[in-house]
C-alpha positions as CSV (number, residue, x, y, z in Angstrom):
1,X,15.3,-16.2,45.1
2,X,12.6,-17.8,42.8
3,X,12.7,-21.1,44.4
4,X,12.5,-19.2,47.3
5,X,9.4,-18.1,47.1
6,X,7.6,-21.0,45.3
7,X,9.0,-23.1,48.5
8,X,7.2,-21.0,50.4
9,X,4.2,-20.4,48.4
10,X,3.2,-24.0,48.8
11,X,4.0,-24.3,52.7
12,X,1.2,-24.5,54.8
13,X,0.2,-21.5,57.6
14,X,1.9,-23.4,60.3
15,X,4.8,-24.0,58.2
16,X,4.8,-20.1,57.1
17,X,5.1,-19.4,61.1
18,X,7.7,-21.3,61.3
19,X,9.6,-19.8,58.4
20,X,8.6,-16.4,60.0
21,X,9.5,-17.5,63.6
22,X,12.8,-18.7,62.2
23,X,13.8,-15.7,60.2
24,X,12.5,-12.6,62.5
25,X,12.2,-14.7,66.0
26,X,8.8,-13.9,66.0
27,X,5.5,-15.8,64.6
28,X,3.5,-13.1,64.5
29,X,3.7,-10.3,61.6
30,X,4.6,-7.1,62.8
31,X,2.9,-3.7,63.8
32,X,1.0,-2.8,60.7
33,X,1.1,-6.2,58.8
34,X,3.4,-8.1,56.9
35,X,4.2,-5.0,54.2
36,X,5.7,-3.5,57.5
37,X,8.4,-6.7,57.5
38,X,12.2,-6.4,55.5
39,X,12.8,-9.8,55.1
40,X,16.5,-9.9,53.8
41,X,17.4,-12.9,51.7
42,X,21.1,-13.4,51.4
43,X,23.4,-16.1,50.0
44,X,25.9,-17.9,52.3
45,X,28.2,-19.8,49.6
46,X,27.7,-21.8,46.6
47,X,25.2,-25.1,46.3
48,X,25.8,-26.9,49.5
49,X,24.1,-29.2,52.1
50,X,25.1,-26.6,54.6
51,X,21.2,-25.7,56.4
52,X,20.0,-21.9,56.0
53,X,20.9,-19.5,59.0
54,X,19.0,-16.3,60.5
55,X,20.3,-13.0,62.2
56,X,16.8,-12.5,63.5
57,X,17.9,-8.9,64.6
58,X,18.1,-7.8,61.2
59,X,15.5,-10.0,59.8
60,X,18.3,-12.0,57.6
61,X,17.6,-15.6,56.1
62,X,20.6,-16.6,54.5
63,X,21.4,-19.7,52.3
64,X,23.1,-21.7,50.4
65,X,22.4,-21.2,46.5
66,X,20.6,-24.5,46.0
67,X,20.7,-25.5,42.5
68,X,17.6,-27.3,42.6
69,X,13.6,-26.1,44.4
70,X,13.8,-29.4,46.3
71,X,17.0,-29.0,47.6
72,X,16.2,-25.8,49.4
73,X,12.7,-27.5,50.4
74,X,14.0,-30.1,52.1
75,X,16.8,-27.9,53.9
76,X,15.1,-24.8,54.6
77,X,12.3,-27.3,55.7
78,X,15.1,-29.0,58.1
79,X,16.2,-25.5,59.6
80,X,12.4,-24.0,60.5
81,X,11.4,-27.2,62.2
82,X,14.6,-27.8,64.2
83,X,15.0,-24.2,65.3
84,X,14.7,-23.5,69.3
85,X,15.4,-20.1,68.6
86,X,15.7,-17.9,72.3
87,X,13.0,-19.8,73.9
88,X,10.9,-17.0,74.6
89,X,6.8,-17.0,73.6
């Protein structure tokens, strides 16, 4: 969870909607801002090159635990850019 969070401490807005986009399957914080949101971080397995996945109806990013900050930045990284989610803007 720590690299979590310095990963996305240093992304860039558009990268943070992304991120957002890819977790909730929306880019836009919700209703009454972002303390609103119950972002669910969960792990999928041990250290792997496996991508993170999202259940965007229950706001649900779950991973991998990377053993290493870059690891996770270049896979989470992977994920959010390569998402189409449902199509729907």
């Amino acid at each position: 969870v720590k690299h979590f969070w310095e990963v996305v401490g240093a992304y860039s807005t558009d990268e943070k909607r992304a991120l957002l986009a890819f977790a909730t399957g929306c880019d836009r914080a919700p209703v009454g801002g972002l303390g609103k949101l119950k972002l669910i971080l969960q792990k999928s397995g041990p250290d792997s090159m496996a991508l993170p996945h999202s259940h965007t109806c229950f706001n649900l990013l779950a991973m991998p635990a990377y053993t290493s900050r870059g690891k996770m930045r270049d896979r989470l990284g992977i994920a959010i850019h390569n998402a189409k989610g449902f199509g729907l803007q």
